[in-house]
C-alpha positions as CSV (number, residue, x, y, z in Angstrom):
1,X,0.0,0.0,0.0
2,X,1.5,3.4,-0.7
3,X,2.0,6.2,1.6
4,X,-1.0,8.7,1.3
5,X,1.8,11.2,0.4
6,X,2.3,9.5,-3.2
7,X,-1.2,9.1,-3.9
8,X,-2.9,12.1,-6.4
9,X,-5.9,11.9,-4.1
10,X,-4.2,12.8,-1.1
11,X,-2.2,15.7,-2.9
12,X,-5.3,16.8,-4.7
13,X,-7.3,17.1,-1.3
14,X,-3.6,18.7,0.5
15,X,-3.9,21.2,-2.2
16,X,-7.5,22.1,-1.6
17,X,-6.7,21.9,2.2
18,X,-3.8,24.8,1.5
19,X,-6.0,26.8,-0.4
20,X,-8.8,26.8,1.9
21,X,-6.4,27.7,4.8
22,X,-5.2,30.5,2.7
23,X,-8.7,32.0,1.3
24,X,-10.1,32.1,4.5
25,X,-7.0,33.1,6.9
26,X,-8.5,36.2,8.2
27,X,-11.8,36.5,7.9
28,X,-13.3,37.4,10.8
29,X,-17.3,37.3,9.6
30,X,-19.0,34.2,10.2
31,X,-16.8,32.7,12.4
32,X,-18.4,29.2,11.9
33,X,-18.5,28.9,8.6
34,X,-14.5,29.5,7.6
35,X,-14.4,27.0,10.7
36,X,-16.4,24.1,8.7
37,X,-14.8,25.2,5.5
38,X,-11.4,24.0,6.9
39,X,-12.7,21.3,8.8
40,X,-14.6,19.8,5.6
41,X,-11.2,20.3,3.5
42,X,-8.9,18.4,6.3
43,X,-11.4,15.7,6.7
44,X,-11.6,15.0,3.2
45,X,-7.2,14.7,3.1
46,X,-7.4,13.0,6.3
47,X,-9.5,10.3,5.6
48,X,-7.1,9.4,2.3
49,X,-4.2,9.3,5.2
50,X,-6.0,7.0,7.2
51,X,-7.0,4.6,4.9
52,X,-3.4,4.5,3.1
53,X,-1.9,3.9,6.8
54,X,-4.0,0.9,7.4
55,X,-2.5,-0.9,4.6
56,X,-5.7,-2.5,3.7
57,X,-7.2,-2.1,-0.1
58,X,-10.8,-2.2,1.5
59,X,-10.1,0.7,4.3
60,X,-8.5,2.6,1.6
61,X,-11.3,2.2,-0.3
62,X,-14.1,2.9,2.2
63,X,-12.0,6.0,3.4
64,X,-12.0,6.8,-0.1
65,X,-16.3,6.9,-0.1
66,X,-16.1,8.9,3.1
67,X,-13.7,11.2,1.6
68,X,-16.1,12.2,-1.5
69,X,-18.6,12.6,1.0
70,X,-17.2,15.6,2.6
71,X,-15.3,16.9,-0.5
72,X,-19.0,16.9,-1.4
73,X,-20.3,18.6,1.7
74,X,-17.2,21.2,1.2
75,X,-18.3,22.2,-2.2
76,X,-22.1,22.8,-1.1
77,X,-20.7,24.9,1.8
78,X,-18.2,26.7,-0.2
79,X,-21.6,27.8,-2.5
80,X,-23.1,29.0,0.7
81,X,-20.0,30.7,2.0
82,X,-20.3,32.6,-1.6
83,X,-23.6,33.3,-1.2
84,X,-22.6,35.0,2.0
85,X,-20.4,36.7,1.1
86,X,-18.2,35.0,3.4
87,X,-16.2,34.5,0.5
88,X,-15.5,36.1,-2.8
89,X,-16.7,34.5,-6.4
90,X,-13.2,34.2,-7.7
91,X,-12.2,32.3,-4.0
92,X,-15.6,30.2,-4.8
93,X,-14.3,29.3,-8.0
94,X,-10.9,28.7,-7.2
95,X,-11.4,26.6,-4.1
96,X,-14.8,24.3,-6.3
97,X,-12.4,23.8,-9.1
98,X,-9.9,22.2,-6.2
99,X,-12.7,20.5,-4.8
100,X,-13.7,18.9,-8.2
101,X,-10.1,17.7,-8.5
102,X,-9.3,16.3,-5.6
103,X,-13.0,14.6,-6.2
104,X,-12.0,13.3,-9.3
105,X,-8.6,11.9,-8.1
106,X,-10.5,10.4,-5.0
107,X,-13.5,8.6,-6.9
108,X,-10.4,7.0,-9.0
109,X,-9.8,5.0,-5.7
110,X,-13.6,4.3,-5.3
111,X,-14.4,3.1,-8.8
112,X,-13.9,-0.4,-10.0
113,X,-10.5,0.1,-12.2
114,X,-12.6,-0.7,-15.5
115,X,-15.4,2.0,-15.0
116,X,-13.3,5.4,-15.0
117,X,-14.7,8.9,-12.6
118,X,-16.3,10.2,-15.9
119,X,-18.1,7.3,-17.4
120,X,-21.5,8.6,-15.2
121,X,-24.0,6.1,-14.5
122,X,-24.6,2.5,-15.8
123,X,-27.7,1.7,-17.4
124,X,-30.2,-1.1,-15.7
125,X,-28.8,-4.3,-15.8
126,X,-25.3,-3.7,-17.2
127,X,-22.0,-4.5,-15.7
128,X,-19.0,-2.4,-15.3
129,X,-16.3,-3.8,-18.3
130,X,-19.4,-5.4,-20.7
């Protein structure tokens, strides 16, 4: 199993992690929401780390689904922050295009190695690789 440091899903969420830190070091306003906003985005890298340390294919994999979850939850928030003006538009861009990377990278480990992050969903009653 390799250290969550060479995986693209962990760097992809680390980047979004820095970026979130950075965006929102400072604001003052809404205390609570920059406070989930960071928690979301270390969460989502966290997870990755944890399930790379265990040195199991299946934790990595289910660490994986609970990652996407909270990059999920991140993106949704980071729309409300906007929305708040807790955040700029260009910040809400940048960080949702981070987001939709490290999503990407993440739902690589979470697929089934045939059916790649873009394919969208299967149609009743096929198989992934048919």
């Amino acid at each position: 199993m390799p250290r969550y440091e060479k995986l693209d899903s962990w760097n992809a969420c680390h980047a979004l992690v820095l970026a979130v830190l950075r965006e929102t070091d400072g604001i003052e306003r809404e205390p609570l929401t920059v406070e989930r906003l960071r928690y979301l985005a270390l969460r989502a890298a966290g997870k990755i780390a944890f399930g790379s340390g265990t040195g199991s294919r299946t934790m990595l994999r289910r660490s994986a689904e609970l990652s996407a979850g909270w990059l999920t939850e991140l993106a949704y928030d980071l729309d409300l922050a906007e929305v708040m003006g807790v955040i700029s538009r260009e910040s809400c861009e940048r960080l949702n295009a981070l987001c939709g990377r490290a999503q990407f990278y993440v739902m690589k480990l979470v697929l089934p190695p045939e059916l790649p992050p873009d394919a969208g969903p299967l149609p009743p009653g096929e198989e992934p690789g048919h």
